[in-house]
KOLLUM-418298 format. One record per residue (C-alpha): x, y, z. Coordinates in pm, whole numbers, padded with zeros to 5 digits, always signed. Layout:
KOLLUM-418298
XYZ/...
end
This chain:
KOLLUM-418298
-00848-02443+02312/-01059-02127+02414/-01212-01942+02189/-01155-01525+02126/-01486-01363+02060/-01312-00984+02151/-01449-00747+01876/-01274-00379+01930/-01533-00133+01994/-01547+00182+01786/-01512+00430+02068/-01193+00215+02177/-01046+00221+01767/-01129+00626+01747/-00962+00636+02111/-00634+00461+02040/-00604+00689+01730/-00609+00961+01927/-00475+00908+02260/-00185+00666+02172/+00016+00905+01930/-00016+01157+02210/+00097+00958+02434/+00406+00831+02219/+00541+01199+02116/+00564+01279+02512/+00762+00993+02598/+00960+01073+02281/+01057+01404+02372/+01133+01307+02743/+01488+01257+02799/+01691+00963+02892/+01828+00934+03225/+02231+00954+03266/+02398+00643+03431/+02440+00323+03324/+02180+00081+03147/+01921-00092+03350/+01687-00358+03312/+01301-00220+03343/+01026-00400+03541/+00773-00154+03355/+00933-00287+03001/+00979-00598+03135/+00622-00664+03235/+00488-00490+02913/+00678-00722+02706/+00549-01011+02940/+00180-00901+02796/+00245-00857+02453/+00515-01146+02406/+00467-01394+02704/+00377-01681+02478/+00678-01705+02340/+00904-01601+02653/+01059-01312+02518/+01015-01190+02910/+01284-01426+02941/+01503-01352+02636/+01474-00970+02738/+01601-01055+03088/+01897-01239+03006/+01702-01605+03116/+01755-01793+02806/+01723-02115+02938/+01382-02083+03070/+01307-01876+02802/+01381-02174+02549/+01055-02342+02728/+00822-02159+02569/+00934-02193+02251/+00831-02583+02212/+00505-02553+02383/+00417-02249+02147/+00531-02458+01866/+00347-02767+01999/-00014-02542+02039/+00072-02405+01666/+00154-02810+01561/-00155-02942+01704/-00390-02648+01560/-00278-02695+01212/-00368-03056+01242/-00658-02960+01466/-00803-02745+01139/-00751-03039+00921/-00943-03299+01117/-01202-03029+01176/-01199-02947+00772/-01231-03378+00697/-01474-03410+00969/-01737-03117+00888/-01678-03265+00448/-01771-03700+00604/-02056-03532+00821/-02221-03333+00553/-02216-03667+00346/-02314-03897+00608/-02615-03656+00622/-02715-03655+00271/-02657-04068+00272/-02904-04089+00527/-03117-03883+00366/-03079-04072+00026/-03136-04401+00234/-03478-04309+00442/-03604-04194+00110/-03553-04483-00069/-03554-04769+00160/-03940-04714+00150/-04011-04659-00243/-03839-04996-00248/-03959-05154-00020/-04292-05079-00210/-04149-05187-00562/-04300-05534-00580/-04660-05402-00514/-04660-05120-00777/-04479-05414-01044/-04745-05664-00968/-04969-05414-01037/-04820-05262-01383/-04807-05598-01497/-05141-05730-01446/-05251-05401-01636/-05000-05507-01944/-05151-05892-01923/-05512-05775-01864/-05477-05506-02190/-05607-05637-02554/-05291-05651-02742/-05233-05409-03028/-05449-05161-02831/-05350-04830-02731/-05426-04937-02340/-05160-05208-02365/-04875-04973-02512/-04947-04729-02237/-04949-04953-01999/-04572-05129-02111/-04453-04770-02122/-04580-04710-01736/-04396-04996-01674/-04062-04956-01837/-04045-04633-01656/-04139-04762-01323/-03866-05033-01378/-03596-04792-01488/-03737-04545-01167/-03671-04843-00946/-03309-04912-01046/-03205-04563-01026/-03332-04565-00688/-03109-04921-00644/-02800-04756-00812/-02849-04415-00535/-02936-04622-00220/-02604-04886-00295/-02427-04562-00353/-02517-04386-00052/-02474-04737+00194/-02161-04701+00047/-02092-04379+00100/-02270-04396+00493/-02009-04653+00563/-01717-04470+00461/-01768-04169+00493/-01877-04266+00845/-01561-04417+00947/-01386-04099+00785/-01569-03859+01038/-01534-04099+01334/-01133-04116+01259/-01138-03723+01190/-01354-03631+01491/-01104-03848+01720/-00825-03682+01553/-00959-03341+01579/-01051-03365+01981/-00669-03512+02008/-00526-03214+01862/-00743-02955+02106/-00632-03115+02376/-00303-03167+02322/-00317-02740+02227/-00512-02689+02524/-00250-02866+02772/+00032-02688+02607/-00169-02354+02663/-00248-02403+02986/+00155-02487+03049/+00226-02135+02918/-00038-01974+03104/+00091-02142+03438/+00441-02011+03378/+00309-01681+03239/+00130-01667+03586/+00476-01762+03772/+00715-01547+03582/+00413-01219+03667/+00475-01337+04001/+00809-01389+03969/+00920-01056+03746/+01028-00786+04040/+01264-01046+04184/+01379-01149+03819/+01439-00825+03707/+01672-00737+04017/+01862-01045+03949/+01932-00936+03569/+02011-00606+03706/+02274-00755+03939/+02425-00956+03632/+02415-00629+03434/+02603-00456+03715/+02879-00745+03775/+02951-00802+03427/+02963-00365+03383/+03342-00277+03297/+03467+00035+03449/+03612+00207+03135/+03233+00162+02984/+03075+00511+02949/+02703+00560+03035/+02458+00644+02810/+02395+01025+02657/+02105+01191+02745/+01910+01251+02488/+01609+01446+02465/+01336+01575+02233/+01474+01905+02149/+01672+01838+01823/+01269+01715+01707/+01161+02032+01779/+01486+02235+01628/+01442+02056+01260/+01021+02143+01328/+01149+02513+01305/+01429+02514+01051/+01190+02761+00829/+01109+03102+00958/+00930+03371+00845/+00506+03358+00792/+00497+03044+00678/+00726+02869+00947/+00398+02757+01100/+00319+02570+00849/+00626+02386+00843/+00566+02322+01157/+00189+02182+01155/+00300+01969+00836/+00605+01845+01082/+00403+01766+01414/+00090+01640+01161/+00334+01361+00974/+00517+01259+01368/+00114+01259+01492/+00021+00973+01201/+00346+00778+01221/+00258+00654+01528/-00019+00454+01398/+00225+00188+01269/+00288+00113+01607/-00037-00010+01664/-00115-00157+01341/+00219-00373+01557/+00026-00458+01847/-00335-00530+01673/-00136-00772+01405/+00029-00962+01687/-00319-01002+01832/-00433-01114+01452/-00194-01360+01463/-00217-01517+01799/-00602-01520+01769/-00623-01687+01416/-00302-01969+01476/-00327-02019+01855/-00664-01987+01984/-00853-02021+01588/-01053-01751+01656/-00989-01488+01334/-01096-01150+01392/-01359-00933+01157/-01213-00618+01250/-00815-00617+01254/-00783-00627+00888/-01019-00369+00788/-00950-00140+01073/-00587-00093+00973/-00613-00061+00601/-00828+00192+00654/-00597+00346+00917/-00314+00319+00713/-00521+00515+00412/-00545+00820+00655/-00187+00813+00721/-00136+00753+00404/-00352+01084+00291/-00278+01283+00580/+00124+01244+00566/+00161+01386+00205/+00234+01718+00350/+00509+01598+00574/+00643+01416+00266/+00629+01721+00111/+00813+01915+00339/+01065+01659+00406/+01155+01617+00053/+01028+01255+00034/+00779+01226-00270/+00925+01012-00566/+01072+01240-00861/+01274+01179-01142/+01630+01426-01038/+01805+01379-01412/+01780+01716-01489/+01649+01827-01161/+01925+01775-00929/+02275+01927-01127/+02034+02294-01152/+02174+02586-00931/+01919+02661-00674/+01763+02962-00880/+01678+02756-01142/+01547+02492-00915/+01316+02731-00735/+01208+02830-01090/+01137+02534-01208/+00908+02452-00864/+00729+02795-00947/+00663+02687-01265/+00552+02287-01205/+00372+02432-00897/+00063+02496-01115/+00004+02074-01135/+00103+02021-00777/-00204+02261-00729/-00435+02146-00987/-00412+01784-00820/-00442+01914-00431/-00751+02155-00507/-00920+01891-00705/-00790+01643-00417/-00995+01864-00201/-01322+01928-00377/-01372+01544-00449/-01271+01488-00092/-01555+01728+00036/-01780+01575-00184/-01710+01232-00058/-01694+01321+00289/-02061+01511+00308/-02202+01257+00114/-02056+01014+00381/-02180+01214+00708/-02549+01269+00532/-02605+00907+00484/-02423+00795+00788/-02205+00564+00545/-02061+00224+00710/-01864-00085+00588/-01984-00394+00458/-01848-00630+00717/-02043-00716+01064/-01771-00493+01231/-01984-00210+01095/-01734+00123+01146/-01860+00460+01021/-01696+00530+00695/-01704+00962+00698/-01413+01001+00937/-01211+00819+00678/-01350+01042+00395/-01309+01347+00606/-00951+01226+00629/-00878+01337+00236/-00980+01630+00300/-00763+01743+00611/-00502+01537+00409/-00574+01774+00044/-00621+02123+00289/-00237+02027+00419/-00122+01921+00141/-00192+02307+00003/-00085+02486+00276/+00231+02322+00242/+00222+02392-00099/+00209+02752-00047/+00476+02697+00185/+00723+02571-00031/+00604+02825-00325/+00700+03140-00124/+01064+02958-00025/+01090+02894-00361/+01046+03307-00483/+01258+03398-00156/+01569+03142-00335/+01453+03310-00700/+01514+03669-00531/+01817+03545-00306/+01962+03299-00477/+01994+03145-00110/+01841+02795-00072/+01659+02742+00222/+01764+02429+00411/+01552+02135+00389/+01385+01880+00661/+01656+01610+00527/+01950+01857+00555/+01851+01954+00863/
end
């Protein structure tokens, strides 16, 4: 199998945080077209990128039967790299001790092979030595430990013949095994690619045909689709007036901006996954770069939580108050909700410039700049307190009313 060595640059991450949410809330507000539903060569071709491997081209168009082809050669390149891994995890554990058996053996092949010299020796020392004497004792103790040298060196080169031979074998067996494997994950690759290839050739004449199915098998007492269009996102963006409506409003468009983002934390896992199972080539950078994404959502959708109604609270004595009583309390608890944002903020800033001034990055070769992330609490903390000021002068216009003012939920 190829090998993925693609490594998303940092302009390109930065870019796609940017660009794609922009991109998504325009087509989100752009209306659907009146008439009966339609297959799309657009869609059709996108999901051909993104999901080719497995055919869902096919499933999407209605083609299940040659859709059901991909499915067993995807299965048979996921089959074959799974075994692949293990032949390639036996095969690299043999090598590394066929290596050190060699090793063992071309160092002691030769200090054997000079044993019978260096005993010869000892022992005429021990014969030639006046008994009793302090020469002779010295001379019995070099030899006992040249004896006891040599047999350890016995014991480690039997052991590591031993080990040459079978571990040997081992590697042979696992290297076989492991080039079996890439092959047989290589031809089922290339049988995907080649109808991948087709079916791109194929998909303006495929998706006419689906539409022609679609259009027989139409009923005529089926009604066509709604329109629907972006404006009822833009009515609940508004549902506060007065001064701070526009603050409602940036905490609204802020929290749609961000939610985005799980889209393509979609799109970069999918890539995770096909890199690591199909092709074995795990990224350094998917992991880390949407963690880290998801902590800015995570930091910079509080205020849309807020205005929406959606932290976690306990409602047991909250929820049966009348709505004076409920803004009251909110006056009242406001003091910790602002305690927490400022101090939110001032850590934040701290982090953040002592980020930028040091040019802080991440510890992995992917190396991404770290102060954008930082900078992130503290656009989070600044609309997190704007919408708490927000929801503090609703809350005194329902004390002096009595008049709740409607909610993102209940809108």
């Amino acid at each position: 199998m190829p090998s993925l060595t693609f490594v998303l640059p940092h302009w390109l991450y930065w870019a796609l945080l940017f660009v794609f949410p922009v991109v998504a809330m325009v087509l989100a507000r752009r209306g659907r077209r009146e008439g009966p539903r339609v297959y799309s060569l657009p869609l059709a071709y996108f999901i051909l990128i993104t999901g080719g491997m497995l055919g869902l081209h096919r499933f999407y168009l209605k083609s299940i039967a040659w859709g059901l082809i991909f499915l067993p050669l995807f299965a048979a390149i996921l089959y074959a790299n799974a075994h692949q891994r293990d032949a390639r995890a036996a095969y690299s554990d043999a090598a590394n001790i066929v290596r050190v058996s060699k090793g063992t053996i071309e160092r002691e092949e030769p200090r054997l092979a000079a044993a019978d010299a260096s005993l010869a020796a000892l022992r005429a020392q021990v014969a030639e030595a006046e008994e009793g004497s302090f020469t002779k004792r010295a001379a019995e103790r070099r030899l006992q430990r040249e004896e006891r040298r040599l047999e350890s060196s016995r014991t480690r080169l039997e052991a590591a013949r031993n080990d040459l031979q079978e571990q040997q074998a081992i590697a042979d067996t696992s290297g076989a095994n492991r080039d079996f494997w890439e092959s047989v994950a290589f031809f089922a690759f290339v049988a995907i690619a080649v109808l991948i290839v087709v079916d791109a050739l194929l998909m303006p004449f495929l998706v006419r045909r689906a539409n022609r199915r679609l259009a027989e098998d139409e009923t005529a007492d089926e009604e066509p689709l709604p329109k629907l269009s972006g404006e009822f996102v833009k009515d609940r963006a508004a549902i506060h007036a007065g001064p701070t409506g526009w603050i409602d409003r940036l905490s609204f468009y802020t929290g749609e901006f961000v939610s985005y983002w799980a889209v393509i934390a979609v799109f970069v896992y999918y890539y995770e996954v096909v890199a690591r199972y199909v092709f074995n080539s795990p990224t350094n950078w998917a992991h880390e770069g949407m963690y880290l994404m998801f902590g800015m959502q995570y930091l910079i959708m509080g205020a849309y939580a807020m205005l929406s109604e959606s932290h976690v609270r306990v409602d047991i004595f909250y929820a049966p108050l009348s709505p004076r009583r409920k803004a009251l309390a909110d006056i009242l608890t406001s003091v910790f909700f602002f305690i927490f944002a400022g101090t939110l903020l001032v850590t934040g800033w701290i982090f953040a410039a002592d980020a930028t001034r040091v040019n802080e990055v991440s510890f992995t070769e992917w190396q991404l700049a770290y102060w954008p992330f930082k900078w992130a609490i503290v656009v989070g903390a600044a609309l997190l307190i704007l919408q708490g000021v927000a929801k503090l002068a609703q809350d005194f216009r329902t004390l002096a009313t009595g008049t709740p003012q409607p909610t993102l939920r209940e809108a």
